[in-house]
C-alpha positions in Angstrom: 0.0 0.0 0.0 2.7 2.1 0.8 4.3 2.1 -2.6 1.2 2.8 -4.2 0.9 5.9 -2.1 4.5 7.3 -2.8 3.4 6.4 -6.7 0.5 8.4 -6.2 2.8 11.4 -4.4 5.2 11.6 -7.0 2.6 12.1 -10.6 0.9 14.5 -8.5 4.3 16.4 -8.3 5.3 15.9 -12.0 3.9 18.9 -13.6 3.4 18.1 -17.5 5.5 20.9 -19.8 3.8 22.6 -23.0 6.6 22.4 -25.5 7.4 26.5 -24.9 7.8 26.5 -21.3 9.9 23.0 -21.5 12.2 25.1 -24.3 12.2 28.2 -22.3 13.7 25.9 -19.0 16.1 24.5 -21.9 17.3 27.9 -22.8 17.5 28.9 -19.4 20.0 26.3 -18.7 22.1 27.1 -21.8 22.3 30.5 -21.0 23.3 29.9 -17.4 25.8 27.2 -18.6 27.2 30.1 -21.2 27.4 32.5 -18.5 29.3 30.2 -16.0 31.8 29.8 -19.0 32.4 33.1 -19.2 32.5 34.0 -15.6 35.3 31.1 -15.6 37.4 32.8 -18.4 37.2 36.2 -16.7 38.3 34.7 -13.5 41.6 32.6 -15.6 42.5 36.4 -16.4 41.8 38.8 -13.9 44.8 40.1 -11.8 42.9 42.7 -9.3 42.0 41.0 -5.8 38.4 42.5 -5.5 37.5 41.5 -8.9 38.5 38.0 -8.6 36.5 38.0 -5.3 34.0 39.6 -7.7 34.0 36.7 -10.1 34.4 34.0 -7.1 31.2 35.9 -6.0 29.4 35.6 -9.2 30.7 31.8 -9.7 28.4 31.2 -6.5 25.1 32.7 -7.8 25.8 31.6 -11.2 25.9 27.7 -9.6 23.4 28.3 -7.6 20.6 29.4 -10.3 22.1 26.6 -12.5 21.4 24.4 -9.3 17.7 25.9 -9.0 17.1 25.0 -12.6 18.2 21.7 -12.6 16.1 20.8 -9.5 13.3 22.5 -11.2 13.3 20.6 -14.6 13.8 17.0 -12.9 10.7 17.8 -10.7 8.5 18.4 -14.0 10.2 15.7 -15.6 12.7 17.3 -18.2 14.8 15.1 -20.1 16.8 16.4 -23.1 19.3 14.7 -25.0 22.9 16.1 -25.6 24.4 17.1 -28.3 21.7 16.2 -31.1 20.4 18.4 -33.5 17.2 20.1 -33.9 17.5 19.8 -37.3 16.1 16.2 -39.0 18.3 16.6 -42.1 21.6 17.2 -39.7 
Protein backbone atom coordinates (compact mmCIF):
# COMPACT_ATOMS: atom_id res chain seq x y z
CA UNK A 1 0.00 0.00 0.00
CA UNK A 2 2.72 2.14 0.75
CA UNK A 3 4.28 2.14 -2.60
CA UNK A 4 1.17 2.81 -4.22
CA UNK A 5 0.92 5.95 -2.12
CA UNK A 6 4.45 7.30 -2.84
CA UNK A 7 3.36 6.43 -6.69
CA UNK A 8 0.48 8.44 -6.19
CA UNK A 9 2.79 11.44 -4.42
CA UNK A 10 5.18 11.60 -6.96
CA UNK A 11 2.61 12.09 -10.56
CA UNK A 12 0.90 14.52 -8.53
CA UNK A 13 4.28 16.40 -8.32
CA UNK A 14 5.30 15.86 -11.96
CA UNK A 15 3.91 18.92 -13.63
CA UNK A 16 3.39 18.07 -17.52
CA UNK A 17 5.54 20.93 -19.80
CA UNK A 18 3.84 22.55 -23.01
CA UNK A 19 6.62 22.41 -25.48
CA UNK A 20 7.43 26.55 -24.95
CA UNK A 21 7.81 26.47 -21.25
CA UNK A 22 9.94 22.99 -21.55
CA UNK A 23 12.25 25.06 -24.31
CA UNK A 24 12.15 28.19 -22.30
CA UNK A 25 13.73 25.90 -19.05
CA UNK A 26 16.08 24.49 -21.85
CA UNK A 27 17.25 27.94 -22.77
CA UNK A 28 17.47 28.94 -19.40
CA UNK A 29 19.98 26.28 -18.65
CA UNK A 30 22.13 27.09 -21.78
CA UNK A 31 22.33 30.49 -20.99
CA UNK A 32 23.30 29.91 -17.41
CA UNK A 33 25.82 27.25 -18.57
CA UNK A 34 27.21 30.06 -21.23
CA UNK A 35 27.38 32.50 -18.50
CA UNK A 36 29.32 30.23 -15.96
CA UNK A 37 31.84 29.76 -19.05
CA UNK A 38 32.39 33.13 -19.17
CA UNK A 39 32.50 34.02 -15.56
CA UNK A 40 35.26 31.07 -15.57
CA UNK A 41 37.44 32.76 -18.44
CA UNK A 42 37.23 36.22 -16.72
CA UNK A 43 38.30 34.72 -13.51
CA UNK A 44 41.63 32.60 -15.62
CA UNK A 45 42.46 36.39 -16.40
CA UNK A 46 41.77 38.84 -13.87
CA UNK A 47 44.77 40.07 -11.77
CA UNK A 48 42.89 42.72 -9.30
CA UNK A 49 41.96 41.01 -5.79
CA UNK A 50 38.41 42.47 -5.54
CA UNK A 51 37.48 41.48 -8.93
CA UNK A 52 38.50 38.05 -8.55
CA UNK A 53 36.52 38.05 -5.28
CA UNK A 54 33.98 39.59 -7.66
CA UNK A 55 34.05 36.66 -10.09
CA UNK A 56 34.38 34.01 -7.09
CA UNK A 57 31.16 35.93 -5.96
CA UNK A 58 29.36 35.61 -9.16
CA UNK A 59 30.70 31.81 -9.72
CA UNK A 60 28.43 31.18 -6.50
CA UNK A 61 25.09 32.69 -7.82
CA UNK A 62 25.79 31.55 -11.22
CA UNK A 63 25.93 27.68 -9.56
CA UNK A 64 23.45 28.30 -7.64
CA UNK A 65 20.59 29.41 -10.26
CA UNK A 66 22.08 26.65 -12.54
CA UNK A 67 21.41 24.38 -9.32
CA UNK A 68 17.67 25.85 -9.00
CA UNK A 69 17.11 25.01 -12.56
CA UNK A 70 18.23 21.69 -12.61
CA UNK A 71 16.10 20.79 -9.54
CA UNK A 72 13.29 22.53 -11.21
CA UNK A 73 13.35 20.58 -14.61
CA UNK A 74 13.83 16.97 -12.94
CA UNK A 75 10.67 17.84 -10.70
CA UNK A 76 8.49 18.38 -14.01
CA UNK A 77 10.19 15.66 -15.65
CA UNK A 78 12.73 17.27 -18.23
CA UNK A 79 14.84 15.15 -20.08
CA UNK A 80 16.79 16.42 -23.08
CA UNK A 81 19.27 14.66 -25.01
CA UNK A 82 22.86 16.10 -25.62
CA UNK A 83 24.39 17.07 -28.32
CA UNK A 84 21.66 16.22 -31.14
CA UNK A 85 20.43 18.39 -33.51
CA UNK A 86 17.24 20.06 -33.93
CA UNK A 87 17.46 19.83 -37.26
CA UNK A 88 16.07 16.22 -38.99
CA UNK A 89 18.33 16.60 -42.09
CA UNK A 90 21.56 17.17 -39.69
Amino acid sequence: MESVLKLIQRTDCVAVLKNEDRQKLIDELKEVGRLIACNDCWFDLECDENLIDACIYQREELNSRYRYLLKTARQKGLSCTPFTSNNSGV
